[in-house]
C-alpha positions in Angstrom: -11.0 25.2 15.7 -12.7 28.1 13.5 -13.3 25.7 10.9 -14.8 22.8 12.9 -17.0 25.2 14.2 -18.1 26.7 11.1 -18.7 23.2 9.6 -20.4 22.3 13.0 -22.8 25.5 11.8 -23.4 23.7 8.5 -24.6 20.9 9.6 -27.3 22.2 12.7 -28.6 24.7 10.2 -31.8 24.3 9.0 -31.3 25.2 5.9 -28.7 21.9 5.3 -30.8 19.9 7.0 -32.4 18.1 3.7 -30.4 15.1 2.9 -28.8 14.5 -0.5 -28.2 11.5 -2.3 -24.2 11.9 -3.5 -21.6 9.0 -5.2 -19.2 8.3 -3.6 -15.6 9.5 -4.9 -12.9 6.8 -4.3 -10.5 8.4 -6.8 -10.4 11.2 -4.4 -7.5 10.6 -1.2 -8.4 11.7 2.3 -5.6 13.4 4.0 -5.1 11.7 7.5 -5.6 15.7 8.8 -9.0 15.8 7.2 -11.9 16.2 10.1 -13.2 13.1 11.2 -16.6 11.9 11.3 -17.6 14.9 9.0 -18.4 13.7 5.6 -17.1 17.1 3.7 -18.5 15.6 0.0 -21.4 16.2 1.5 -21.4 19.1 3.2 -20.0 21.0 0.6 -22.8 19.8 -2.1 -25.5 21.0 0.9 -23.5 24.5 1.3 -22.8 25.1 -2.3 -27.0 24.3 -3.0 -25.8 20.8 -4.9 -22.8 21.6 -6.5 -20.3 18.8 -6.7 -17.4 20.7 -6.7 -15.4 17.2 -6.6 -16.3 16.4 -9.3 -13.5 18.3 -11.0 -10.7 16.8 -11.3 -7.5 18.0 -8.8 -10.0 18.8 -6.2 -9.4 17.8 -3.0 -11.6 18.1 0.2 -8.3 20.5 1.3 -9.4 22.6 -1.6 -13.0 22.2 -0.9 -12.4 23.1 2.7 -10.3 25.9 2.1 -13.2 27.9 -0.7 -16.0 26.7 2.3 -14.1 28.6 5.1 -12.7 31.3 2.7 -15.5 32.5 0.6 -18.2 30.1 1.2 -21.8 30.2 -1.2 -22.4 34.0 -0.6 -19.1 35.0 -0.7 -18.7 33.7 -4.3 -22.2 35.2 -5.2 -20.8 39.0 -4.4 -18.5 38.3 -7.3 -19.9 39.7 -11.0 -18.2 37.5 -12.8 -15.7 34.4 -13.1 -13.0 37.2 -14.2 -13.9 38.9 -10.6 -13.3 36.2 -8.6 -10.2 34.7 -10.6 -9.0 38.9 -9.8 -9.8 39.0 -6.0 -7.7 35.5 -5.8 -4.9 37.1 -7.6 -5.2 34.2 -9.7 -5.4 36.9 -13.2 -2.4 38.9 -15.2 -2.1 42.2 -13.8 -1.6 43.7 -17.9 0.1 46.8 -17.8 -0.6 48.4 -21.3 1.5 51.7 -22.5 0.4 53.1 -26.1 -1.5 49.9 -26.7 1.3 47.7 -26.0 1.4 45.3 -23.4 4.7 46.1 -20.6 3.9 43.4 -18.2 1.3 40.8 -17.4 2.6 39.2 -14.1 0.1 37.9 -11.8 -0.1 39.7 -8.2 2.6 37.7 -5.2 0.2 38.0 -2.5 -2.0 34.9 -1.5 -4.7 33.5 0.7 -5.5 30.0 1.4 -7.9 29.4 -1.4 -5.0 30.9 -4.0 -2.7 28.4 -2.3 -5.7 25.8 -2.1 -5.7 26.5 -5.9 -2.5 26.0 -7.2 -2.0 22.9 -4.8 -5.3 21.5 -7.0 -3.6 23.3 -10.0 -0.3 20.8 -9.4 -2.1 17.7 -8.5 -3.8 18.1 -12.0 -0.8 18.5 -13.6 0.8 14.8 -12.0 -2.4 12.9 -13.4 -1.2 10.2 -15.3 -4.0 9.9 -17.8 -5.5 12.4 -19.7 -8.3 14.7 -18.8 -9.5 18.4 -20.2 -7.5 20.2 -17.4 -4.7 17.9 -17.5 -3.9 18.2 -20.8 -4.6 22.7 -20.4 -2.1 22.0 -17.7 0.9 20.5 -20.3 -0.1 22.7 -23.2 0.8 25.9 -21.0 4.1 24.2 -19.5 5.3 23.2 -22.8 4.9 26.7 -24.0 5.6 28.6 -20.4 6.7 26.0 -17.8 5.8 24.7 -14.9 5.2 27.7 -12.4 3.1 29.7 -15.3 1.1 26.0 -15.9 0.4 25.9 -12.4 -1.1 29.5 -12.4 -2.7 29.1 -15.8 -4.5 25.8 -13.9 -5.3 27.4 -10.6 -7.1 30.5 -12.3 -8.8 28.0 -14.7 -10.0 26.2 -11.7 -11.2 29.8 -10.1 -13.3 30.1 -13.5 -15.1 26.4 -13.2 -15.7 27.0 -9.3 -17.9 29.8 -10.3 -19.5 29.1 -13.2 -20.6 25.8 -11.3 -21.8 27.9 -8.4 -22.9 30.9 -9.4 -24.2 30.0 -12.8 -25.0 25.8 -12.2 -22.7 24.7 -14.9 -21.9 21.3 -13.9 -18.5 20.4 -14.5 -18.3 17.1 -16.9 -15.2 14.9 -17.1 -15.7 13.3 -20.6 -13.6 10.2 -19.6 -14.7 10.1 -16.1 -12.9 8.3 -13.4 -12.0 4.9 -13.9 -10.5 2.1 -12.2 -7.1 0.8 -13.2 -8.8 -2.4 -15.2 -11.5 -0.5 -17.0 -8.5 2.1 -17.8 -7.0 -0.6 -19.4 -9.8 -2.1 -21.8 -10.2 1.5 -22.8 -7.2 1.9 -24.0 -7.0 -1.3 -25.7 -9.9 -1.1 -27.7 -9.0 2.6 -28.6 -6.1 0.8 -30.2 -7.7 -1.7 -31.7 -10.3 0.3 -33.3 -7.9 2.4 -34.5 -6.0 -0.4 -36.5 -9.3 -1.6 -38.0 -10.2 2.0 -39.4 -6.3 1.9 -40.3 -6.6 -1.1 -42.3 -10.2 -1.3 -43.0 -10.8 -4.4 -41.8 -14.3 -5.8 -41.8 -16.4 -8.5 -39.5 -15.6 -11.2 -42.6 -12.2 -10.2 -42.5 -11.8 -10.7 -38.5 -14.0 -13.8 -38.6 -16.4 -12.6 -36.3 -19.8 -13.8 -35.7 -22.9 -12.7 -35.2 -25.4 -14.0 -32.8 -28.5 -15.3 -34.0 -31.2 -14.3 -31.2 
């Protein structure tokens, strides 16, 4: 009830009342316990003074919920840095150093519902079938460290882009973007040929292609 009221705040405030125009995200699932008739995306781009923190992959409008009711735009502001928040989530090492050699570097038990939020979006990134920049942080780190320490890794990565993108107005750029099962498809196809021509060094002539006379 908290939250539906908060988000019922949001969206009387004058200050969110200016309408943004915001792409839909289809790749993203809505859980059948998100609020109805609410549409979070935007909400969230209007709090957050549009950043589209969906964008990144992982995120969920769970995860967006949870840093909205947590921390919300000023909250994240207070922090000095990335390194600040990623601290106050108990997302960072805790580096105990003796004589200039590191004893421990275990990150702090204790959690809220953003850190959980986190590592939820953390996990989610690491079950992504194709390849994106945080997907493929997540498997170098559980190759090395495993799974729990990937997740961590992820979730205080995640912390890092959150305020860079709000705080700083980095936006957040998927190189490969979200595709549809088709296009993914044709992509990887003509990475593959392409890559047997530049094996080979095939030309045009040697292909029999044609060029179009206009």
């Amino acid at each position: 009830m908290e939250i539906a009221k908060m988000l019922e705040q949001i969206i009387n405030s004058d200050d969110n009342k200016r309408q943004h125009y915001l792409e839909p995200k289809p790749h993203k699932r809505v859980n059948k316990n998100t609020l109805k008739d609410i549409d979070l995306n935007l909400r969230s781009y209007q709090m957050f003074e549009g950043t589209d923190l969906l964008a990144v992959e992982g995120m969920s409008y769970s995860t967006v919920l949870a840093l909205m009711s947590e921390v919300g735009l000023e909250g994240i502001r207070k922090f000095k840095t990335a390194k600040h928040f990623a601290s106050w989530l108990r997302l960072a090492p805790n580096n105990k150093v003796s004589g200039g050699k590191v004893l421990s570097s275990k990150v702090p038990k204790r959690s809220n519902r953003l850190k959980i939020a986190l590592r939820n979006a953390a996990n989610a990134i690491g079950n992504l079938k194709d390849s994106t920049p945080l997907q493929d942080f997540f498997h170098r780190i559980n190759f090395r460290k495993g799974r729990v320490s990937a997740i961590s890794a992820t979730a205080r990565k995640l912390a890092v882009i959150i305020w860079d993108m709000v705080v700083k107005g980095v936006p957040y750029i998927n190189p490969e973007g979200y595709l549809f099962l088709d296009q993914k498809r044709k992509l990887g196809l003509v990475k593959r040929i392409k890559k047997q021509i530049d094996k080979f060094g095939l030309t045009k002539d040697d292909l029999g292609l044609k060029t179009a006379d206009f």
